[in-house]
CHARMM-style PDB file with segment names, atoms N, HN, CA, C and O in Angstrom:
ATOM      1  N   UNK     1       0.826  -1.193   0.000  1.00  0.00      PROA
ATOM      2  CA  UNK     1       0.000   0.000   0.000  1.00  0.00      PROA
ATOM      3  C   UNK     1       0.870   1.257   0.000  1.00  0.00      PROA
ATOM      4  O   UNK     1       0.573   2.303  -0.577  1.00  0.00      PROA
ATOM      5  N   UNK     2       2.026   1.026   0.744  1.00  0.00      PROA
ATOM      6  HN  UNK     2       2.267   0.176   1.213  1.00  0.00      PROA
ATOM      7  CA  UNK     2       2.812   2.661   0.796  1.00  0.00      PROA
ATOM      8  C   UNK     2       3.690   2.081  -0.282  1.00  0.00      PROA
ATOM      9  O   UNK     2       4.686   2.040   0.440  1.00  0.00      PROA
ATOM     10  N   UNK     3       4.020   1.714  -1.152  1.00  0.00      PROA
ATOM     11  HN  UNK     3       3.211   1.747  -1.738  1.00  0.00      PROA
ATOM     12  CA  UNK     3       4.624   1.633  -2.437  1.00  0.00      PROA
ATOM     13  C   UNK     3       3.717   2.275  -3.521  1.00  0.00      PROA
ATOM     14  O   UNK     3       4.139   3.035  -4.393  1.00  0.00      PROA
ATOM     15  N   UNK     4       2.354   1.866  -3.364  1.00  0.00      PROA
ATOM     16  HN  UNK     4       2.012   1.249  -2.656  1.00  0.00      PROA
ATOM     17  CA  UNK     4       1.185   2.529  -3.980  1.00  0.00      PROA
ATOM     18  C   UNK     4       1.060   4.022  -4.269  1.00  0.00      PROA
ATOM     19  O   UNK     4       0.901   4.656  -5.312  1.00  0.00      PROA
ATOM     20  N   UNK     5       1.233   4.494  -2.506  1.00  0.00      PROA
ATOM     21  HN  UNK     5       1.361   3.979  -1.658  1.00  0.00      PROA
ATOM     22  CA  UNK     5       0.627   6.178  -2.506  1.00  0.00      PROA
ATOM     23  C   UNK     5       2.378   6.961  -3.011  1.00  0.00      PROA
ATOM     24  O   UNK     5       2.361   8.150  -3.331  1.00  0.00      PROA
ATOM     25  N   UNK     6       3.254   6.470  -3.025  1.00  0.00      PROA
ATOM     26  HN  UNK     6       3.268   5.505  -2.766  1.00  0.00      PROA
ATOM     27  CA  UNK     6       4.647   6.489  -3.035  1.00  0.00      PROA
ATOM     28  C   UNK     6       4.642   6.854  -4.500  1.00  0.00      PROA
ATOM     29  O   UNK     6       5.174   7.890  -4.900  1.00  0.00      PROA
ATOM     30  N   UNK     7       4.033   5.988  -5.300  1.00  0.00      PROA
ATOM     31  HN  UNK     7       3.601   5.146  -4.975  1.00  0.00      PROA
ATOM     32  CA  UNK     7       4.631   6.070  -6.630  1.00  0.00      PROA
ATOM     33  C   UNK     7       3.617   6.897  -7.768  1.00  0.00      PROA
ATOM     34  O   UNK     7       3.699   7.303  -8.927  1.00  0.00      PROA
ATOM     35  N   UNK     8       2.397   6.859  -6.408  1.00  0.00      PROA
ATOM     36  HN  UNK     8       2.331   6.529  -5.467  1.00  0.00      PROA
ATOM     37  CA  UNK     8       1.317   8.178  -7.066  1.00  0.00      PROA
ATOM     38  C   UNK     8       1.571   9.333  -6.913  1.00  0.00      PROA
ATOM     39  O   UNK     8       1.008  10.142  -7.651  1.00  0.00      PROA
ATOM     40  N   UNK     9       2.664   9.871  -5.730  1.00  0.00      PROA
ATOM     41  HN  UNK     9       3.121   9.214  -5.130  1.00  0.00      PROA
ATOM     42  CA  UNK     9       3.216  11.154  -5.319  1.00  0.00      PROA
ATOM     43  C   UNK     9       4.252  11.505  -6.636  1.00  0.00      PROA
ATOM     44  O   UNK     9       4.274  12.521  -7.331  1.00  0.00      PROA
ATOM     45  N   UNK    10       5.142  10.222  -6.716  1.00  0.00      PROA
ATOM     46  HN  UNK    10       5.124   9.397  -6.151  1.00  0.00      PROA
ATOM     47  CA  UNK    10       6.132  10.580  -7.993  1.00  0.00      PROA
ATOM     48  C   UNK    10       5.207  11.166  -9.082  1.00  0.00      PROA
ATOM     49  O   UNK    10       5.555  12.318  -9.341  1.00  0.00      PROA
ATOM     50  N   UNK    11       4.054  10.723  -9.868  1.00  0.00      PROA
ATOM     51  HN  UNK    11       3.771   9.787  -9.658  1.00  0.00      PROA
ATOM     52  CA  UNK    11       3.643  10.451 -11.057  1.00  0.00      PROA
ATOM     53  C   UNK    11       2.669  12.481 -10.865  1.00  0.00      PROA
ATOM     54  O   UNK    11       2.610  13.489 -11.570  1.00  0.00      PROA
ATOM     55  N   UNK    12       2.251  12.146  -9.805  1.00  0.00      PROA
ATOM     56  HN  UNK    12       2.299  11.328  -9.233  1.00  0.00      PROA
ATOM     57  CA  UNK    12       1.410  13.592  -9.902  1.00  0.00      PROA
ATOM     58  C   UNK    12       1.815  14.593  -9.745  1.00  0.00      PROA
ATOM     59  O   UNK    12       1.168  15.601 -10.029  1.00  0.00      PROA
ATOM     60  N   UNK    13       3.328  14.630  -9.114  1.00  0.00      PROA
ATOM     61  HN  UNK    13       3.855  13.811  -8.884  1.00  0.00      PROA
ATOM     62  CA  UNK    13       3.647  15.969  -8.187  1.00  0.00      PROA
ATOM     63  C   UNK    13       3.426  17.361  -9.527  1.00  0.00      PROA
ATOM     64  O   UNK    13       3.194  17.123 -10.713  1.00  0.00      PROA
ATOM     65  N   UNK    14       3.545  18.468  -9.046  1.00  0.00      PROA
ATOM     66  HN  UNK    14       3.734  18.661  -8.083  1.00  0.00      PROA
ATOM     67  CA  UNK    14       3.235  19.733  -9.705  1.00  0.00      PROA
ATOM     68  C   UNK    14       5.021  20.277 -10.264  1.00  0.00      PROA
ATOM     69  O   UNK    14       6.147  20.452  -9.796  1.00  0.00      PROA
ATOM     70  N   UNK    15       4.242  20.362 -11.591  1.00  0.00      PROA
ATOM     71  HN  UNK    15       3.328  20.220 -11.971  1.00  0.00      PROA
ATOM     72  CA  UNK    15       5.787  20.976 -11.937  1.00  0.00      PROA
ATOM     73  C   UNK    15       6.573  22.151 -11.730  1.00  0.00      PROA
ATOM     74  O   UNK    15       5.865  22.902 -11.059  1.00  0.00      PROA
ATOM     75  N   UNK    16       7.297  22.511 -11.882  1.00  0.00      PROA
ATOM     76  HN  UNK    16       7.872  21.901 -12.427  1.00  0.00      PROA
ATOM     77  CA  UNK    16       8.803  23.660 -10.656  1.00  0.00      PROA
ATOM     78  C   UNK    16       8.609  24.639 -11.976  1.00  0.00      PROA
ATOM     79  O   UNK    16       8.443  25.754 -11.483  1.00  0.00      PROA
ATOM     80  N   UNK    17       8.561  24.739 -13.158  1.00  0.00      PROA
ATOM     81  HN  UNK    17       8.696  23.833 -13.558  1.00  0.00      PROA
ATOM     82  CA  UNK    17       8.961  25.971 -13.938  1.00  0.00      PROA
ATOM     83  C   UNK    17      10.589  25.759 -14.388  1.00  0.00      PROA
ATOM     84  O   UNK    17      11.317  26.750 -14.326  1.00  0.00      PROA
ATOM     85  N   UNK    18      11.099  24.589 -14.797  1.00  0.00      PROA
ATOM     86  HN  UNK    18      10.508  23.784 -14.847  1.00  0.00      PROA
ATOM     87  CA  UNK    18      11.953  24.220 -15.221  1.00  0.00      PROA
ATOM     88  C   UNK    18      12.424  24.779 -16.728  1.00  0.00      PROA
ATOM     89  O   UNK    18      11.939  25.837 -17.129  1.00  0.00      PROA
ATOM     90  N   UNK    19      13.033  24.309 -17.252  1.00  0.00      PROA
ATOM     91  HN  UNK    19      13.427  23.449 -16.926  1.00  0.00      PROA
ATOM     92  CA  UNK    19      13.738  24.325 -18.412  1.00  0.00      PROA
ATOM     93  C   UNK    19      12.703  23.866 -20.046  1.00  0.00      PROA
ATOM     94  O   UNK    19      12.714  24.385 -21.162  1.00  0.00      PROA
ATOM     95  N   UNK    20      12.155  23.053 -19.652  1.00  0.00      PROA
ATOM     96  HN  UNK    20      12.147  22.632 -18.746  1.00  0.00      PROA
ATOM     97  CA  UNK    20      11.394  21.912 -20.370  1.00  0.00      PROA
ATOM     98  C   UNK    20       9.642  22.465 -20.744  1.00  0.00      PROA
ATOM     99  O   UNK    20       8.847  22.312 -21.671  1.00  0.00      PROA
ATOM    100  N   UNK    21       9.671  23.330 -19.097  1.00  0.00      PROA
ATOM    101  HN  UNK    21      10.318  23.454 -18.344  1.00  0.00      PROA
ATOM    102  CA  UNK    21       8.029  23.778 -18.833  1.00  0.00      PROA
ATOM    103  C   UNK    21       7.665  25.326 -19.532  1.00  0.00      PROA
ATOM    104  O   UNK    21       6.577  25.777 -19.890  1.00  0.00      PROA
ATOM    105  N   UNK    22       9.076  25.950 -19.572  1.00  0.00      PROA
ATOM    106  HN  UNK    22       9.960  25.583 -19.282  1.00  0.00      PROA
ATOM    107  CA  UNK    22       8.621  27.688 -20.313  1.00  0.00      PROA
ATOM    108  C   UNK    22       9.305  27.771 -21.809  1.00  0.00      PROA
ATOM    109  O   UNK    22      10.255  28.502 -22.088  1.00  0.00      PROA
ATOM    110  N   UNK    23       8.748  27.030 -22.561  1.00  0.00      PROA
ATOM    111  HN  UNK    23       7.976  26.436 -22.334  1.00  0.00      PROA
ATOM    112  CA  UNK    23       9.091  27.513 -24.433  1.00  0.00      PROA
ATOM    113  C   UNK    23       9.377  28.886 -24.086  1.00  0.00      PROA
ATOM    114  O   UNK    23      10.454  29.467 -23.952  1.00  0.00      PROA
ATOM    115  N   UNK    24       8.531  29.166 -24.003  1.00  0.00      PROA
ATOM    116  HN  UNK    24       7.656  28.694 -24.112  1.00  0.00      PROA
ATOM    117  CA  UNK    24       8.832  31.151 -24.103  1.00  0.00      PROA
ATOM    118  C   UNK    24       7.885  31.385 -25.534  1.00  0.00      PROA
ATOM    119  O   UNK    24       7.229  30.521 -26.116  1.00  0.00      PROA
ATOM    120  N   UNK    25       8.012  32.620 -25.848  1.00  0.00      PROA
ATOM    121  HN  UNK    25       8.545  33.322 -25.376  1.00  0.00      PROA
ATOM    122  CA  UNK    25       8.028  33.234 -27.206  1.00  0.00      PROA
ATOM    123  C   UNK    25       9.414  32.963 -28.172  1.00  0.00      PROA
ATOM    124  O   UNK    25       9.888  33.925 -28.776  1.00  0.00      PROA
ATOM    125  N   UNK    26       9.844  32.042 -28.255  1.00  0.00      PROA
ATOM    126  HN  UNK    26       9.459  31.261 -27.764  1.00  0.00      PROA
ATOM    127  CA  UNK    26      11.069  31.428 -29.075  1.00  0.00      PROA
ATOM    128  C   UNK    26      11.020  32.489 -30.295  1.00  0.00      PROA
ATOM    129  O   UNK    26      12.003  33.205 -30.490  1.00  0.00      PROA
ATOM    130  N   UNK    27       9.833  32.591 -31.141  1.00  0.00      PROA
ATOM    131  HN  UNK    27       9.035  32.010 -30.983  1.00  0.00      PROA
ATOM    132  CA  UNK    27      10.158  33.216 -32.350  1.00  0.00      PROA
ATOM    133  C   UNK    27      10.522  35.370 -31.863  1.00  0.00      PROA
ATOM    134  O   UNK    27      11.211  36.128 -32.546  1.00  0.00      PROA
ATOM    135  N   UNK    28       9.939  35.656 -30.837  1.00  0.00      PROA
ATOM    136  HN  UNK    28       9.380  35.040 -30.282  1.00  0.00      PROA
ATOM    137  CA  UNK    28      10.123  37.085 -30.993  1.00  0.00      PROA
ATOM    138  C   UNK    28      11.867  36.816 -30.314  1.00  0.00      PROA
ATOM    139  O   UNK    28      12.564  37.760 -30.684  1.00  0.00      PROA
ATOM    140  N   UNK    29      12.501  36.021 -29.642  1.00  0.00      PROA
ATOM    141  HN  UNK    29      11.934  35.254 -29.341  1.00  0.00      PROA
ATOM    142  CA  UNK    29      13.785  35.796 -28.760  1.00  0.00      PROA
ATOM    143  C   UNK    29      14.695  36.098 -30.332  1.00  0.00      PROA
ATOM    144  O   UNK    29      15.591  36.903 -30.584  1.00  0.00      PROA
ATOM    145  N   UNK    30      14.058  35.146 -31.125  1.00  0.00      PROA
ATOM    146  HN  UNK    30      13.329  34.492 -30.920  1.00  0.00      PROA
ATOM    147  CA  UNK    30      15.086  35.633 -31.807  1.00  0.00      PROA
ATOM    148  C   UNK    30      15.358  36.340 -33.004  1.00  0.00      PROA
ATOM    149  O   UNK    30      16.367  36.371 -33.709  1.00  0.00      PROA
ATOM    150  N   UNK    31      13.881  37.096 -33.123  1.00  0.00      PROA
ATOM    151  HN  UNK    31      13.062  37.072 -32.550  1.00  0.00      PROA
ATOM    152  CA  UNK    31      14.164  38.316 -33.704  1.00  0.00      PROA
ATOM    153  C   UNK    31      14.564  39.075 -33.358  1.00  0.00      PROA
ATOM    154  O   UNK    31      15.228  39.880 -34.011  1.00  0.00      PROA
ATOM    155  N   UNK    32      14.302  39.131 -32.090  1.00  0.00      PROA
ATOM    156  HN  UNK    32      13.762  38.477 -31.560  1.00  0.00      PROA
ATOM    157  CA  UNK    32      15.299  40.544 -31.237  1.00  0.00      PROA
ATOM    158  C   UNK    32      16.747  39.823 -31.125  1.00  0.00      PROA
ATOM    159  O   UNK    32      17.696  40.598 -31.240  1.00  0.00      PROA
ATOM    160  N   UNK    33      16.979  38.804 -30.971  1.00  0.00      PROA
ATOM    161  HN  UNK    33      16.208  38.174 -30.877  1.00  0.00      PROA
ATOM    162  CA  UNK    33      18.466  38.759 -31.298  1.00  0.00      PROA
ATOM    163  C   UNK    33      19.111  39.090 -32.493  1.00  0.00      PROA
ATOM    164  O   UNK    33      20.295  39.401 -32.615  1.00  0.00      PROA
ATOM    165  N   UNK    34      18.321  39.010 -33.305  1.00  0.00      PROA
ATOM    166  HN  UNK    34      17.359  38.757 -33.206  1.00  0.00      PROA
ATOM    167  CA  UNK    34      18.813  38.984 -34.903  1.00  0.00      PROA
ATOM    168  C   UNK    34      19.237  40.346 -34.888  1.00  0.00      PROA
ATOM    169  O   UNK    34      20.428  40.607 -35.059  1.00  0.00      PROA
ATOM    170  N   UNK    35      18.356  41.277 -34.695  1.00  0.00      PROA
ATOM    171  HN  UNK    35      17.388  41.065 -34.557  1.00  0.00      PROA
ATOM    172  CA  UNK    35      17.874  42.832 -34.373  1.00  0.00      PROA
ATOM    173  C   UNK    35      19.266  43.032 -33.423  1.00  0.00      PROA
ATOM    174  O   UNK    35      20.230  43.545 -33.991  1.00  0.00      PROA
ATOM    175  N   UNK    36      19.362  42.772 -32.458  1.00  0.00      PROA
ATOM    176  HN  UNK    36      18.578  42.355 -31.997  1.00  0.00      PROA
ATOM    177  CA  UNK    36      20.955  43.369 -31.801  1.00  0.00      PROA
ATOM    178  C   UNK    36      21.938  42.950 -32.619  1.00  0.00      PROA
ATOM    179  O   UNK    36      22.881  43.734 -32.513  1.00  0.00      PROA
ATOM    180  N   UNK    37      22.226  41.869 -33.576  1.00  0.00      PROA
ATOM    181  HN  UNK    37      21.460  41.231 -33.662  1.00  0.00      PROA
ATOM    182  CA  UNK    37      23.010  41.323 -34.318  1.00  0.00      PROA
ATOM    183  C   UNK    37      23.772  42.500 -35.192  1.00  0.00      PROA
ATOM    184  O   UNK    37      24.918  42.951 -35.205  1.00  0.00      PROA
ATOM    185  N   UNK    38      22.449  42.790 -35.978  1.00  0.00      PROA
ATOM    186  HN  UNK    38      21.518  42.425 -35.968  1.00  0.00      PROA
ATOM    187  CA  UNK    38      22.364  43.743 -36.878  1.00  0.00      PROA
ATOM    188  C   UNK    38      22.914  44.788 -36.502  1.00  0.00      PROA
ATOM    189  O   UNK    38      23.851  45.279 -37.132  1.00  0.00      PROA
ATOM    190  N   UNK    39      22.384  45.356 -35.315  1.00  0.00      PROA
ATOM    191  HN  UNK    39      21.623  44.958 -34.804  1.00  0.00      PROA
ATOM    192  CA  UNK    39      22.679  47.102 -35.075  1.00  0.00      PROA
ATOM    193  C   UNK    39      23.840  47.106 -34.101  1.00  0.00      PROA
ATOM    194  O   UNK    39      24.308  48.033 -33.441  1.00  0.00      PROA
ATOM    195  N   UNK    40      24.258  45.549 -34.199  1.00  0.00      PROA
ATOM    196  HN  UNK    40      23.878  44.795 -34.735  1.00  0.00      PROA
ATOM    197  CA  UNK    40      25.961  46.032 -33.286  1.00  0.00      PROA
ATOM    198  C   UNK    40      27.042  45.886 -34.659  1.00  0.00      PROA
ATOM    199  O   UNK    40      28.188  46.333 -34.685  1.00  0.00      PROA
ATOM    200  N   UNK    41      26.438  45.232 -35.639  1.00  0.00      PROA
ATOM    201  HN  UNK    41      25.507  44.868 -35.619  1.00  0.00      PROA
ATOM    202  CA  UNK    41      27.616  45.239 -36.955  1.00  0.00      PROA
ATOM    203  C   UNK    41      27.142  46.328 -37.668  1.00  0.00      PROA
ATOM    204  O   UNK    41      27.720  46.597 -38.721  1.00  0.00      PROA
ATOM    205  N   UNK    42      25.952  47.198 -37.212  1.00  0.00      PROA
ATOM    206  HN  UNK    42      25.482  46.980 -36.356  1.00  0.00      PROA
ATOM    207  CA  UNK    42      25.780  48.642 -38.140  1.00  0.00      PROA
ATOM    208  C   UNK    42      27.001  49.749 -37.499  1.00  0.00      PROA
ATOM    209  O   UNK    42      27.741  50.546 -38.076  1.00  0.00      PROA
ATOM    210  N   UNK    43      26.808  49.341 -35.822  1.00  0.00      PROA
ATOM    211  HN  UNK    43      26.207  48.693 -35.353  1.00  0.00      PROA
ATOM    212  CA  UNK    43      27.679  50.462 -35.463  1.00  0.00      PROA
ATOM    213  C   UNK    43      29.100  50.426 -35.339  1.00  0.00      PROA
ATOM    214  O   UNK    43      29.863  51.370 -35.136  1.00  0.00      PROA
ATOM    215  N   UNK    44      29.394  49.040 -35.506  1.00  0.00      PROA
ATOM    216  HN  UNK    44      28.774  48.272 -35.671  1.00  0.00      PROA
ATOM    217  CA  UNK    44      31.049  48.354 -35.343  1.00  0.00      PROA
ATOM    218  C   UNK    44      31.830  49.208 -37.298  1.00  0.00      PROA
ATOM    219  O   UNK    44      32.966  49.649 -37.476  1.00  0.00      PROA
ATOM    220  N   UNK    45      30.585  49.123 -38.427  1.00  0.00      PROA
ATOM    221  HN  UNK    45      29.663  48.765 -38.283  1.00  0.00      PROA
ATOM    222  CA  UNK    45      30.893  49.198 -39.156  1.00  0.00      PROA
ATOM    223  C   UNK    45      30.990  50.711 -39.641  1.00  0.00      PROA
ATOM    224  O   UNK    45      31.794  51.128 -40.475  1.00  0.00      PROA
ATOM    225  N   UNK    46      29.963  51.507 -38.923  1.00  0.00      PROA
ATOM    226  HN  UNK    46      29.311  51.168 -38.245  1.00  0.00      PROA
ATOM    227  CA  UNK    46      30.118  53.152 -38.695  1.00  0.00      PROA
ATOM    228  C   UNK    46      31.183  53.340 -38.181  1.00  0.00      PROA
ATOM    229  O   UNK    46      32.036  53.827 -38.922  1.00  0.00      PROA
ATOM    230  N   UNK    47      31.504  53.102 -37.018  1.00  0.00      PROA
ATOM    231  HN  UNK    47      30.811  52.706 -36.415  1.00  0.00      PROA
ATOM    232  CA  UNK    47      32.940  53.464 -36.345  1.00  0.00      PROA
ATOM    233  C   UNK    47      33.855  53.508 -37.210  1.00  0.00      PROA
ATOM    234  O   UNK    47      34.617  54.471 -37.285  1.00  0.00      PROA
ATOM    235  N   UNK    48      33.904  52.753 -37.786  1.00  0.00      PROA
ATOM    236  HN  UNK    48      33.285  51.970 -37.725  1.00  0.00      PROA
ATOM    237  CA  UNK    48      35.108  52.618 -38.561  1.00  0.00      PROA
ATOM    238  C   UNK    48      35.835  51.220 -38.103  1.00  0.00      PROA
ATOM    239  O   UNK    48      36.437  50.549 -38.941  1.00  0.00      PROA
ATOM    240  N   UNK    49      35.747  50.814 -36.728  1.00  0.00      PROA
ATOM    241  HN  UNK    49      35.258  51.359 -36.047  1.00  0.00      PROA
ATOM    242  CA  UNK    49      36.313  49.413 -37.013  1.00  0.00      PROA
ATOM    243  C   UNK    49      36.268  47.870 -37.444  1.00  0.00      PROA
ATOM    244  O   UNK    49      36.558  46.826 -36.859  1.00  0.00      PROA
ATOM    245  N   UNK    50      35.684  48.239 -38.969  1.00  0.00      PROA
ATOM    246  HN  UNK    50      35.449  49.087 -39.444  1.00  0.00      PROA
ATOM    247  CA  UNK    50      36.056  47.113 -39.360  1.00  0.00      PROA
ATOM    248  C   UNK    50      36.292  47.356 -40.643  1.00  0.00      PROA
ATOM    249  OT1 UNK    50      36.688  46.453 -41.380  1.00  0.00      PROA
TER     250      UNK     50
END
């Protein structure tokens, strides 16, 4: 019986907000990365150094 309620605690418990549990907005992450990409090789290339 306590092997029972034991292995129903494993199977139900509530999930933490892990890694696995928040996708996110994946597609705006990396437009705005793309977007800093861009406007740090606009200004690397204004400067003059490159």
């Amino acid at each position: 019986m306590s092997t029972t309620t034991f292995a129903g605690r494993l199977l139900s418990r509530t999930r933490t907000g892990g890694p696995d549990d928040d996708r996110g907005p994946e597609i705006l992450e990396h437009v705005l990365g793309w977007t800093l990409v861009v406007l740090l090789a606009v200004l690397v290339t204004r400067a003059g150094l490159m």
